[in-house]
N, C-alpha and C positions, 0 to 999 in steps of 0.2 A: 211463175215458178212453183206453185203451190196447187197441189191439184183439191180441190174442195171436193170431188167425187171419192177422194181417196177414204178407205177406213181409218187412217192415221191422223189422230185428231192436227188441227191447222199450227197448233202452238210448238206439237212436235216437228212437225217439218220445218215451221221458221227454226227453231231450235238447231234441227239439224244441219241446214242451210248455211246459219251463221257460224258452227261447227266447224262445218267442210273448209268454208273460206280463209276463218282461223289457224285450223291443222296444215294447210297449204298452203299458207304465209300468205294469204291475198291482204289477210287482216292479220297487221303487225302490233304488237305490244308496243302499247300506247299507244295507239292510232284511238282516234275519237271516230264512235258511231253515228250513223242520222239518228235524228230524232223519231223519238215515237210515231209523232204523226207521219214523219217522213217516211219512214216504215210502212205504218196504214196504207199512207196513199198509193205508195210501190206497188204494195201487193193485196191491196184490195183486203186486207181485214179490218176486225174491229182493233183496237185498243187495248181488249183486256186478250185477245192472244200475243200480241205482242209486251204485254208488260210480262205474263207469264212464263214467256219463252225467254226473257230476257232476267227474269227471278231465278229462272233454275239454271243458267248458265252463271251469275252472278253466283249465286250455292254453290256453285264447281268450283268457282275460283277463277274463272276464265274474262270475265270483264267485272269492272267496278261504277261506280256510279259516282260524281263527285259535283256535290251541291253546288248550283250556278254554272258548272261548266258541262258537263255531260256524261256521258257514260263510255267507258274507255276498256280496249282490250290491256288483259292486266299482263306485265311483266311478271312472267316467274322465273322463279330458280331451278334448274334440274340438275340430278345428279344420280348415281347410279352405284347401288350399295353391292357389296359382297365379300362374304356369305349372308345369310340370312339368320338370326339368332330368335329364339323363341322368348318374350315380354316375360313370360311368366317364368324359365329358369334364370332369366337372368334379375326378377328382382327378388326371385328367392337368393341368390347368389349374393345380392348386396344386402343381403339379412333384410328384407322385407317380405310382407306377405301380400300375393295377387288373390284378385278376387275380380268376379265377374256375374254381374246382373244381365240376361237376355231381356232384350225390349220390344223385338221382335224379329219372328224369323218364319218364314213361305217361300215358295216355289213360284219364281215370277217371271213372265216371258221378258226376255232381254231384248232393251229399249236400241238404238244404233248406235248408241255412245257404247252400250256396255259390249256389241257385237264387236263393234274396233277392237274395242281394250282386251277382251276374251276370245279373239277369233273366231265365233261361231255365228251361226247365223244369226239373223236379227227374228224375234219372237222366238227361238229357242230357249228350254228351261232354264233357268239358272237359281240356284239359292242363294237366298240371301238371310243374312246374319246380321243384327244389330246389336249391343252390347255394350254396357255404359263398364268398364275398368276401372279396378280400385287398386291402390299400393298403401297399405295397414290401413286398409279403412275406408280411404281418401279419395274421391274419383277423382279422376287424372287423366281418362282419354271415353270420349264418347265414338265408337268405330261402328263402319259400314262395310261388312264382306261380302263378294258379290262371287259366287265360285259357277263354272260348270257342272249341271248336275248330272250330264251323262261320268263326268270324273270321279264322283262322288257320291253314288247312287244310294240314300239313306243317311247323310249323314245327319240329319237332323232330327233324329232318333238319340242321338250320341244327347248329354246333358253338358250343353257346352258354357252353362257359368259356373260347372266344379273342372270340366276337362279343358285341357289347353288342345285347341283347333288344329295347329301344327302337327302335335301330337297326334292326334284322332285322322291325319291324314295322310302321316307317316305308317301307322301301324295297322290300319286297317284298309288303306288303298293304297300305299306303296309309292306316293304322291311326296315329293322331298322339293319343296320350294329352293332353289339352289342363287338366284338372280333377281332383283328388282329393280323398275326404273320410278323415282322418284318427283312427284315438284311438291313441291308448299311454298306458302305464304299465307301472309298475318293480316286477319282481315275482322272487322264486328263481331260479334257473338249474336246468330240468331238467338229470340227470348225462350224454347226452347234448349237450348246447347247451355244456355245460360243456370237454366232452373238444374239439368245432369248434373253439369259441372258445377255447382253451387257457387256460380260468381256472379257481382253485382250486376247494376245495367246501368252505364252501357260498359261492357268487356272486349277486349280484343282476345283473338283465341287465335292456336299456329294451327292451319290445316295441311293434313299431308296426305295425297294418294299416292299409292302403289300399285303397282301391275309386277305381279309376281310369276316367275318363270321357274319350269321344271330342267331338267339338263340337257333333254333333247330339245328346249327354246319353246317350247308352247306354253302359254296363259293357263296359268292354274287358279289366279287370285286375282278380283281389281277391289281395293280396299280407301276407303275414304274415313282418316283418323282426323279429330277435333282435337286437339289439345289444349291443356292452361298456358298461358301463356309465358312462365317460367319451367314449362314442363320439360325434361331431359329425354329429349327422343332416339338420338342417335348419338355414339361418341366416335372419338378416336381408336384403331385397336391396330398394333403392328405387326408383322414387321411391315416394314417398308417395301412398297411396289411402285417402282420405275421411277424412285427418286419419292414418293408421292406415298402419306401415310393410308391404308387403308382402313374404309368406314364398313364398318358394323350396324347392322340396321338392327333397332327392337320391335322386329314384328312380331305383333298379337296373334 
């Protein structure tokens, strides 16, 4: 299942592989995986492509690992926000002040995960945005923005830990994030995520991705937020639609 002749290193295509199987419900939340070796043996690699394919899927949030018993596709939650509200007016709004450190940001060919989530081809451009968020000081979300760069041609020109993103892509490309679909869940804090966010070890932290959409339905955004773990990400906001309050998202 795996072609060794290919340019695509081996750990991406197991990556991908268990991916596919996932998104097409072959592999159900909570269902337990083979084993490592049993992996190996399947498909003829070594060991350290399959722990590595299984580390960056675990960093998704998509399976877990649980001492003694194995490694499991993880349950999440989904849910589907609208409108879209900008982090940064809304914690000026509640008297506080946003702020933003970039940690890093390049123009990098889009891996199969990120072609799904953004519709585009797979190795076309995409930017990306890193950025640890602060509310009076206090960092509060370490986020990953992964945008179209034919959408956005220059944006990273823009000084984006004084300017809010939203903004910068409202007024200079005409780009109004209108829809997103949401999961998270609450999992370790890599040591990393730990030192940003300045929490002990070990920490639990809320991660949240979103895939944000324009009005005509196309991928403008796939975003992957770290949180504290009392951090206030989304609230209630009314009126009431179909019986049912609606959710307001604070996207960065």
């Amino acid at each position: 299942m795996l072609d060794k002749d290919s340019p695509i290193p081996l750990y991406i295509q197991f990556k991908e592989y268990l991916l596919d199987r996932i998104e097409q419900g072959e592999l159900e939340p909570g269902q337990r995986l083979p084993s490592e070796r049993e992996f190996c043996d399947r498909f003829d690699v070594s060991r350290i492509t399959i722990r590595q394919a299984l580390g960056e899927l675990a960093r998704d949030g998509l399976i877990c690992s649980v001492p003694g018993k194995g490694t499991f596709v993880t349950r999440k939650q989904e849910a589907k926000f609208h409108p879209l509200t900008s982090f940064s007016e809304q914690m000026r709004a509640q008297g506080q002040t946003p702020s933003s450190q970039v940690l890093n940001q390049a123009l990098i060919a889009a891996s199969h995960r990120l072609a799904r989530e953004l519709q585009i081809p797979p190795r076309a451009e995409v930017v990306l945005i890193e950025r640890l968020r602060f509310a009076d000081g206090e960092p509060c979300v370490l986020q990953t923005v992964y945008l179209p760069a034919e959408l956005c041609p220059g944006i990273l020109e823009y000084d984006l830990a004084e300017e809010s993103l939203y903004q910068a892509l409202r007024d200079a490309y005409g780009l109004v994030p209108v829809e997103a679909d949401n999961s998270f869940e609450a999992r370790l804090a890599e040591r990393r995520e730990e030192e940003y966010l300045q929490l002990p070890h070990p920490s639990a932290v809320l991660v949240m991705r979103q895939t944000s959409y324009l009005e005509d339905g196309r991928p403008v955004e796939y975003t992957r937020s770290i949180y504290l773990p009392n951090q206030r990400f989304y609230c209630l906001h009314g009126p009431l639609v179909s019986g049912k309050e609606e959710l307001v998202l604070y996207s960065i």
